[in-house]
NUDORO-741933 format. One line per 3 residues: number of its first residue (from 1); for each residue x negated, y negated, z negated of C-alpha. Coordinates in steps of 0.5 Angstrom, whole numbers, plus 500, padded with zeros to 3 digits. Each point is the difference from the previous one (the first is absolute). Layout:
REM NUDORO-741933
NUM) X,Y,Z ~ ...
This chain:
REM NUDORO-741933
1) 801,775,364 ~ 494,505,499 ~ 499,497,494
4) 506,502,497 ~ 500,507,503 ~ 494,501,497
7) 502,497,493 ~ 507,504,501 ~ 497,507,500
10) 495,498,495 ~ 506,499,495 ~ 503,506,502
13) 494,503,499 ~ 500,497,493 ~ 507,503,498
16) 498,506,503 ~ 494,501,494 ~ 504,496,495
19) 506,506,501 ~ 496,506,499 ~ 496,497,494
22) 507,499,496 ~ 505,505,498 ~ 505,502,505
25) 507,497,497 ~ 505,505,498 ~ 507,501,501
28) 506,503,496 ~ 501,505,505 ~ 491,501,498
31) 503,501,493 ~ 503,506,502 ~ 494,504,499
34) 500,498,493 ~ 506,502,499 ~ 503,508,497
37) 506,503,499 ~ 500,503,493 ~ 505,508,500
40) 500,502,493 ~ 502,505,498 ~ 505,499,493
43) 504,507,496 ~ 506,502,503 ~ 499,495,506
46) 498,501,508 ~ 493,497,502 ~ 502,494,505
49) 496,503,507 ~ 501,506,499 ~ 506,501,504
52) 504,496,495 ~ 506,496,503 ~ 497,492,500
55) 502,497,493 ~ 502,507,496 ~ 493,501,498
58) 496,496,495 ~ 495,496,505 ~ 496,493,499
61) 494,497,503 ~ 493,499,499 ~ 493,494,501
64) 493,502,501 ~ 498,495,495 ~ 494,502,499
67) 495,507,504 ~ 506,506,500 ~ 503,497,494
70) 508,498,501 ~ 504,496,496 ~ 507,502,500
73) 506,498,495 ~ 499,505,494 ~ 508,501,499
76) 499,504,507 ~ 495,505,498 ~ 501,499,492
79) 504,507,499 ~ 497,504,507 ~ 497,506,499
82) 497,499,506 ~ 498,494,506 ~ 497,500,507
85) 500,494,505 ~ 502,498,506 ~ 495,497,504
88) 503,494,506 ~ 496,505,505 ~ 505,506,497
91) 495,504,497 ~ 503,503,492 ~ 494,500,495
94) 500,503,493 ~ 499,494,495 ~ 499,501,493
97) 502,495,494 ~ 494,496,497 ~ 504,496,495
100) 506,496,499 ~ 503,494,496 ~ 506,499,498
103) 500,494,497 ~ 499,497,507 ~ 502,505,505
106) 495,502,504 ~ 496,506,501 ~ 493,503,503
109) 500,506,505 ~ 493,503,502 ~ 499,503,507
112) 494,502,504 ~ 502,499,507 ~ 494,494,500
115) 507,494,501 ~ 497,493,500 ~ 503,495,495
118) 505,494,502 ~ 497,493,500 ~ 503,496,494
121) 503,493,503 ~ 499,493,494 ~ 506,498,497
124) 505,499,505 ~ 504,493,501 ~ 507,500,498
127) 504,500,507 ~ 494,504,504 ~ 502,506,504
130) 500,507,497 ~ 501,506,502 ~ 502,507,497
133) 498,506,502 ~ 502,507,497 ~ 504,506,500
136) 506,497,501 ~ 506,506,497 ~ 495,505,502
139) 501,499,508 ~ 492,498,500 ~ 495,493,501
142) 504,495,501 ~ 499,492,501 ~ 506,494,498
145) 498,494,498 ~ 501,493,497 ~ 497,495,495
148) 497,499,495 ~ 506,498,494 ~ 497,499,493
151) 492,501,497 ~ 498,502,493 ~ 508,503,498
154) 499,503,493 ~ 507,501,498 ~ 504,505,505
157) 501,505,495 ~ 497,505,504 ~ 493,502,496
160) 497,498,493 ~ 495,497,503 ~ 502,496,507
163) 496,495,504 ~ 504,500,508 ~ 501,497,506
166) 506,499,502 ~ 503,501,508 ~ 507,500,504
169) 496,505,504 ~ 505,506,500 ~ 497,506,495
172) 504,506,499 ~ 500,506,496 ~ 493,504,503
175) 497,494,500 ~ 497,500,493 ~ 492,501,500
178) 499,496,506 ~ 498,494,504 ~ 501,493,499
181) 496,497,506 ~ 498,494,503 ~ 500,497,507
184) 493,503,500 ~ 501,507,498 ~ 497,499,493
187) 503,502,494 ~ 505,495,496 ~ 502,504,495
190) 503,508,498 ~ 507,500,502 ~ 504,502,493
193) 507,499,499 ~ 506,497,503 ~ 506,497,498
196) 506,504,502 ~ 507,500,503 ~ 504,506,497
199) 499,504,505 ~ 492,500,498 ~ 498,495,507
202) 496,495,501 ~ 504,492,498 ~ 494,496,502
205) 496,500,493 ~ 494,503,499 ~ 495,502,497
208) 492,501,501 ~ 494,501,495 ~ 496,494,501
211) 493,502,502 ~ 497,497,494 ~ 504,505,495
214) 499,505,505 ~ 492,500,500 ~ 500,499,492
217) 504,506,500 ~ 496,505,506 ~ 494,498,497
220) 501,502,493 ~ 504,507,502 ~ 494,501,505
223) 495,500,495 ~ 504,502,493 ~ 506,503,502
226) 503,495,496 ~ 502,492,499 ~ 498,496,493
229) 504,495,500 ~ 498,494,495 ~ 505,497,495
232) 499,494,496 ~ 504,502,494 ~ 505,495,502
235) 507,501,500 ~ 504,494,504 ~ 506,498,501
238) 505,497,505 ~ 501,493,501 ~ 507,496,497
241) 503,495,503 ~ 497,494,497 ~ 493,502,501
244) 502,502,508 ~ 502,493,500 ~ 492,497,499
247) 497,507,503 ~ 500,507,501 ~ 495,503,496
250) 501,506,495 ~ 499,500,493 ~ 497,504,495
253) 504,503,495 ~ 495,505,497 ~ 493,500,500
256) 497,507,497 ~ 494,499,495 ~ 494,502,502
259) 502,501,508 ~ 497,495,505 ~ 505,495,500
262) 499,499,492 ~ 492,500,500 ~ 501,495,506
265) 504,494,496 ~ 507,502,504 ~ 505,499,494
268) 507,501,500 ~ 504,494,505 ~ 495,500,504
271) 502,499,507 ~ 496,504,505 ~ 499,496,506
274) 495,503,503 ~ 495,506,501 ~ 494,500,505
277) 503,497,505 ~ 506,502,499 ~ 507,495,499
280) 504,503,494 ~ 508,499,500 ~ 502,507,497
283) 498,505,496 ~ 499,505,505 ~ 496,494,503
286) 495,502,495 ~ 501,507,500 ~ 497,500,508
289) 496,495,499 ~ 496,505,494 ~ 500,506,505
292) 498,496,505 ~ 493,500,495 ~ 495,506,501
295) 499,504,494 ~ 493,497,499 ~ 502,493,500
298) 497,496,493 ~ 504,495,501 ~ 505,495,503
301) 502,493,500 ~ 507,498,498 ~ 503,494,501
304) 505,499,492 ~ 505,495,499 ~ 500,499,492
307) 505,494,498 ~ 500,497,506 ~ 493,500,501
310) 496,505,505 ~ 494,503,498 ~ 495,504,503
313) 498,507,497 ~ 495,505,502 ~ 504,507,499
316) 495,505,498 ~ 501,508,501 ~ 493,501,497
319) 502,502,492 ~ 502,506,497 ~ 508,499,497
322) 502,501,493 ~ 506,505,499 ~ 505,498,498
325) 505,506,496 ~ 506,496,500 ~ 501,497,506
328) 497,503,507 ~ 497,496,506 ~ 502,503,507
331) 495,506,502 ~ 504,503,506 ~ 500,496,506
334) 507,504,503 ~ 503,496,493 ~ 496,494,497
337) 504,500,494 ~ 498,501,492 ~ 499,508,501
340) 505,502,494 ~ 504,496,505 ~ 498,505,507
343) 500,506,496 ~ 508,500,499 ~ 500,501,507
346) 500,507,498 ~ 506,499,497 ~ 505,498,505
349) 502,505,506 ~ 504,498,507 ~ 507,503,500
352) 505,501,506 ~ 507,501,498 ~ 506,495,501
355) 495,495,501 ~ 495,503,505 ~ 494,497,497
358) 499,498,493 ~ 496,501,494 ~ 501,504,493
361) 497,498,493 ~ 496,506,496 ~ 503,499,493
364) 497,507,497 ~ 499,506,503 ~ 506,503,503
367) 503,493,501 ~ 500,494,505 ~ 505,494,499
370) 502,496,507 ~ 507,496,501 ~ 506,502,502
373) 501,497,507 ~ 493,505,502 ~ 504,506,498
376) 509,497,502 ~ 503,506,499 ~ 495,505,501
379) 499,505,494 ~ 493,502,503 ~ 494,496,503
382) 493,502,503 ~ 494,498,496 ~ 494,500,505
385) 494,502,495 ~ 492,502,503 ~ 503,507,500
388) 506,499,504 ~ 507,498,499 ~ 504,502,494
391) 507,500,499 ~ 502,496,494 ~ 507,500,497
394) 504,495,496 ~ 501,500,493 ~ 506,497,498
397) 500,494,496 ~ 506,496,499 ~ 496,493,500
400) 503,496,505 ~ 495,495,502 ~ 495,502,507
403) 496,506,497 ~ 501,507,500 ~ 495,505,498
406) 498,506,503 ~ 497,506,498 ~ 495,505,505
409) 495,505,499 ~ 493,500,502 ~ 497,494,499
412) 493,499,500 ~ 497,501,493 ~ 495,496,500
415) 504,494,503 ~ 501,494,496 ~ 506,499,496
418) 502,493,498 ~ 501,498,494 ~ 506,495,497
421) 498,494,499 ~ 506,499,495 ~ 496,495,495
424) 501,495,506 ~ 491,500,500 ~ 498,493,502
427) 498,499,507 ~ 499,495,505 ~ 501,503,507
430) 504,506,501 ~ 499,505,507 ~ 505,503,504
433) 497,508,501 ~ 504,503,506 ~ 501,504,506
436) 497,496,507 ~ 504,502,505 ~ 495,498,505
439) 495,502,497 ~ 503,507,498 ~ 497,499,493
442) 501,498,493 ~ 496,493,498 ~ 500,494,496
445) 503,495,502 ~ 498,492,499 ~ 500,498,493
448) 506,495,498 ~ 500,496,494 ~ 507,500,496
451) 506,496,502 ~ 505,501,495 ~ 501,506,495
454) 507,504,499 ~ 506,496,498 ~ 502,500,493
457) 506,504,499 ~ 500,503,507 ~ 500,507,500
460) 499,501,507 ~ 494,493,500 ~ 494,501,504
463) 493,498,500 ~ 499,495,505 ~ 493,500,503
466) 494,497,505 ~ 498,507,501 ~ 501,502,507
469) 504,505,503 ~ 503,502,506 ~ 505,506,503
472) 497,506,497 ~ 498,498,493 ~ 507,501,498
475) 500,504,494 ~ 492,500,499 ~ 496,497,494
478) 499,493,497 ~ 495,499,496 ~ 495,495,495
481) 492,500,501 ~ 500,505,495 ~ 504,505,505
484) 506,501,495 ~ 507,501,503 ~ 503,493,500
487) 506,502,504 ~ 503,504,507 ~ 499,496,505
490) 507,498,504 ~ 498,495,505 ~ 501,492,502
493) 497,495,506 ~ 498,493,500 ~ 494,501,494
496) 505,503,496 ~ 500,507,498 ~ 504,504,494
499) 499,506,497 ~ 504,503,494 ~ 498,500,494
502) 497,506,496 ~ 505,499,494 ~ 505,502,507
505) 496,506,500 ~ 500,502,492 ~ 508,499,501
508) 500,505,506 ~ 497,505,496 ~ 505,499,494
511) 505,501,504 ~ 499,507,503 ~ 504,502,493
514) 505,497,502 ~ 507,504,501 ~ 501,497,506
517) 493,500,504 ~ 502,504,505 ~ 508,497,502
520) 496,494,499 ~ 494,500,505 ~ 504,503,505
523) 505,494,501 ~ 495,495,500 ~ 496,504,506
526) 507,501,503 ~ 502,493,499 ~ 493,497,503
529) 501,505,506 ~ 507,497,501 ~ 498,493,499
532) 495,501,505 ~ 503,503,505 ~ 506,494,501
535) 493,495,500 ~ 499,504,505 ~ 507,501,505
538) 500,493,498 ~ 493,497,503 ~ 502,505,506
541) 507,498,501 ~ 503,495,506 ~ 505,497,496
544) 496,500,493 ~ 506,497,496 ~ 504,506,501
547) 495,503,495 ~ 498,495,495 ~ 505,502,496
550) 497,506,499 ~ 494,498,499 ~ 502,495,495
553) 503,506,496 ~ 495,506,501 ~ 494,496,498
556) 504,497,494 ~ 500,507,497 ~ 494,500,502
559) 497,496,495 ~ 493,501,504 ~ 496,494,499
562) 497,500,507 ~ 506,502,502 ~ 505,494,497
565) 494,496,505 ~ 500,503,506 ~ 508,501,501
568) 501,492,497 ~ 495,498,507 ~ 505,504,503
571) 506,497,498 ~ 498,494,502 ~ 497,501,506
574) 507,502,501 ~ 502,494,497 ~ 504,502,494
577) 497,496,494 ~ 504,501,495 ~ 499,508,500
580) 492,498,501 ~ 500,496,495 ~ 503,505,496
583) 495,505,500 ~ 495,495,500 ~ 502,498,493
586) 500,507,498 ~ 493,500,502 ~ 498,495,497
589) 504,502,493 ~ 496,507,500 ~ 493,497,502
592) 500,493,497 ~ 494,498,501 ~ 499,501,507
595) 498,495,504 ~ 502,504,507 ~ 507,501,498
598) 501,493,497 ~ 498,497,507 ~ 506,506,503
601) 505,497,496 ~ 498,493,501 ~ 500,501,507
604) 506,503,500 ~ 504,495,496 ~ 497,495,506
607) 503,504,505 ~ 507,499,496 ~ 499,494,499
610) 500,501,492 ~ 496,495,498 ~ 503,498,493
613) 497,508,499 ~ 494,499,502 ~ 498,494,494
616) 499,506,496 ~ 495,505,503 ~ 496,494,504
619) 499,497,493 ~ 497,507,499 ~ 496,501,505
622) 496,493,501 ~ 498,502,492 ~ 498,507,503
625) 497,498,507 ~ 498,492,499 ~ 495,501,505
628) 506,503,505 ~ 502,496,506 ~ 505,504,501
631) 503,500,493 ~ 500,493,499 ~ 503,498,507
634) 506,504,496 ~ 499,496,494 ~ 500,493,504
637) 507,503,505 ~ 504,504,494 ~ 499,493,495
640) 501,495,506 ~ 506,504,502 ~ 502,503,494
643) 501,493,495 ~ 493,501,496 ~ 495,494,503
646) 495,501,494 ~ 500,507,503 ~ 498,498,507
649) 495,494,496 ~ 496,505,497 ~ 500,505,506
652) 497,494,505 ~ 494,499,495 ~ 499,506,501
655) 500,501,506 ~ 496,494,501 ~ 493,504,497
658) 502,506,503 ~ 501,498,508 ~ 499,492,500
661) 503,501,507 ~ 506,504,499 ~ 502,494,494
664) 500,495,505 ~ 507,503,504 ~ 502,502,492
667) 500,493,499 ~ 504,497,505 ~ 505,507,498
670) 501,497,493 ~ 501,492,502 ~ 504,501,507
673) 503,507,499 ~ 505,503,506 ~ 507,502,497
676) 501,507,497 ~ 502,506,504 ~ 506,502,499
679) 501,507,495 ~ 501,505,506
């Protein structure tokens, strides 16, 4: 009994000299401490702390990361003339801005009140606990929690360069520039941006910049005021399906001469799997991987596959690269483009008018060209320039596709002004240059190869892209790697985009002679806004059949392509087939190479049960789209079901390369098939 009393004590004692000799564990409420308000100061606004009402006044948050050095979300502090921060205890300190990245997002602010820097956490295991701390909607430091949903995400769309961590724990606006923590209290990564609801709050998807990112970027603002990143002279390209089929990996469209991919033996078809220790599935992949380097790496292992046989290459940064006149590698790291490419940004400005948010193109040095669905029947629209906004007016033309030009004063002078391309250049990848709604900034988007030119004899065919584009792009440029506009860029989804062409432009400016340019503009805006509207009234509507018919009839008038689509949804949805296969067709009569409004007129002859029809324009599509699953399931349904067998025959082998499991219940369709609806 004494014994055991005495080794007792003895091991209490132990536990006691163990305890003081190791560091005392944190906690996320310890991590307050390390954790500010940031209170800028933006033109025109009130200063959030100051009186303010909570979430009227641009506010953030803030981390100690390194001895009185913040890192915040640099849209916070980007346009403020002037920042201070918030301590947890309540003290408000002048800060001053040290340097920001765009590319990344993140700023460095310095203060002289002795803070003390958060400590990093290791790379956090998916479904681990974190909590977010901030300055939720201004109302100060706050915690909420969740876990940890994904790691390494590159393609949120938010920065150029990305590497997050992705949480549920609920994140709203106020709480940019702040912490991501662990159980522990230490640092995960630098909360930057959310997926939002309409009403701009937090839906559960979320997003930090990871510590690693982090860390290489405080490093090099701290010491240069500015972040090098490397670039291996490489241009890649997403996967096909075909190729998604044996792996994921991006392949190399363009290597430049004299850059580091071409002196390490990269060559084009190339696929990238590795750099470092870094997996690489896509482009943007590659991108991080490469950001994630310091500016003084030599070099890095790359892990290629070339013809099916993987290779090890060491990728060297230690040689000076060639110039190359013609054609530019990537220099800016907010745009890693072919530099003619970037330097048309310039060239495109946001604009508000019927369409809130979209994008005109600069032709000359009073005129910018945009589509007809921007402007409806508006005669003016806001041109948003570095100067402030400009009120531009309609030049009354009387083509009658999706252009209109505008004209307005005050245009930078020295702004790009792009070029025609009206010889039809050879290019291999075109870009779409447009607003970023998000982001409140032209850009390039991702580069896309071409799908299919405009059709013959279509005097209203487009051309259909890979580029992307998404809502705000409308009426921006698209252009070849030379930088020369190739077309106006109108929208698309699924990886197929489309723009109008620059011979739509030419006939735009011929037809301004036209006698009848004005009546003419004005009953297309008229009829657009009619169209519109019934789309409208009927999407609202309780009873929605009462409405079709207007529908049917406004936007028929209408001839807008985009328009002839959305009313045909709508109709069917309301199922009225016969009248969505109408305006489907006369889509598809318009823009025949278009592979969305095949697949509308497609899937409202289905609903009809038209199936004799659908032989046709399935045939069409599965030579368009032969690696389309979609495609071909009309194909197999339309010649089974429309008394064409070879048609069913050839879309089933096609389907058979382009996903083997969905050819198993294509099969048994073909050999034992339901009997055939009835037309409706």
């Amino acid at each position: 009994m004494h014994l055991i009393c005495r080794l007792s004590t003895i091991a209490g004692f132990l536990a006691v000299l163990l305890s003081s000799l190791l560091p005392a564990q944190a906690s996320p409420e310890g991590a307050f401490e390390h954790v500010v308000s940031v209170l800028p100061v933006w033109p025109g606004q009130q200063q959030g702390g100051a009186g303010a009402t909570p979430g009227t006044a641009p506010e953030g948050s803030g981390v100690v990361v390194r001895p009185d050095l913040i890192a915040t979300a640099y849209h916070v502090v980007e346009p403020a003339e002037r920042i201070e921060i918030r301590l947890s205890d309540g003290r408000i300190l002048p800060a001053r801005l040290i340097a920001g990245d765009t590319a990344s997002d993140i700023a460095l602010l310095g203060v002289d009140a002795g803070l003390t820097p958060i400590e990093f956490a290791p790379s956090p295991e998916l479904a681990q606990p974190a909590c977010a701390i901030g300055n939720t909607f201004g109302l100060g430091l706050s915690v909420t929690c969740g876990v940890v949903s994904a790691k390494g995400v590159t393609n949120a769309g938010f920065n150029p360069v990305e590497d997050f961590i992705q949480t549920d724990a609920a994140i709203n606006p106020g709480t940019s520039g702040g912490a991501l923590i662990d159980m522990d209290g230490r640092l995960i990564g630098l909360v930057s941006a959310i997926f939002a609801s309409d009403a701009d709050a937090n839906i559960g998807v979320n997003f930090a910049v990871s510590n690693a990112l982090l860390n290489r970027v405080v490093d090099a603002l701290a010491s240069k005021g500015e972040v090098e990143y490397l670039t291996a002279g490489w241009r890649l390209g997403f996967a096909d399906r075909a190729q998604l089929a044996e792996i994921a990996a991006p392949e190399v469209r363009f290597v430049q001469a004299g850059e580091p991919a071409e002196t390490s033996g990269i060559e084009v078809g190339d696929l990238i799997l590795q750099i470092g220790e870094r997996r690489i599935q896509t482009p943007r992949d590659a991108v991080t991987a490469l950001a994630l380097l310091p500016a003084e790496t030599e070099s890095v292992p790359v892990v290629a596959q070339r013809r099916g046989v993987r290779t090890p290459v060491s990728l060297s940064f230690g040689t000076e690269p060639k110039t190359d006149e013609t054609v530019s590698g990537p220099v800016d790291p907010e745009c890693p483009h072919p530099e003619a490419v970037c330097r048309q940004r310039q060239a495109v400005f946001p604009i508000s008018a019927y369409d809130p948010v979209a994008s005109a193109t600069r032709i000359s040095g009073d005129l910018l060209v945009t589509n007809r669905h921007v402007l409806g029947d508006r005669l003016e629209a806001m041109v948003h320039t570095p100067e402030g906004p400009k009120t531009a007016k309609i030049v009354p033309s009387a083509f009658e596709g999706d252009l209109v030009l505008l004209k307005v004063e005050g245009l930078p002078a020295d702004a790009a002004i792009l070029e025609l391309d009206t010889q039809g250049s050879a290019t291999d990848l075109f870009f779409a240059v447009g607003a970023d709604v998000a982001r409140r900034e032209i850009r390039v988007f991702e580069p896309g190869d071409l799908i299919m030119p405009p059709a013959e004899g279509a005097e209203l065919g487009r051309l259909h892209v890979r580029a992307h584009m998404q809502p705000g792009v409308s009426g921006g440029a698209l252009v070849g790697e030379d930088g020369r506009l190739t077309g106006i860029a109108v929208g698309g989804g699924d990886k197929r985009f489309e723009a109008i062409p620059v011979s739509a432009v030419e006939e735009l400016l011929r037809q301004r002679e036209d006698p009848e340019a004005d009546r003419i503009t004005r009953r297309l805006g008229k009829n657009f806004v009619a169209c519109a509207a019934a789309i409208e009234a009927a999407a609202n509507a309780q009873n929605r059949a009462e409405q079709t018919g207007q529908v049917a009839q406004a936007c028929a008038q209408s001839s807008n392509h985009g328009q002839l689509l959305e009313a045909g949804r709508v109709l069917a949805q309301s199922g009225e087939f016969d009248a969505a296969a109408d305006l489907h067709r006369q889509a598809v009569q318009q823009v025949p190479n278009s592979i969305n409004s095949r697949l509308s007129l497609l899937v409202s002859l289905q609903l009809g049960a038209r199936f004799e029809e659908m032989t046709e324009h399935a045939r069409w599509l599965m030579a368009a789209a032969p690696d389309d699953p979609q495609a071909l399931r009309f194909s197999i349904q339309s010649g089974v079901w429309g008394g064409d067998p070879a048609l069913a025959e050839e879309g089933y082998q096609a389907l058979l390369k382009a996903d083997p499991r969905q050819a198993q219940a294509a099969r048994r369709f073909i050999d034992a098939a339901p009997p055939r609806p009835a037309r409706r």
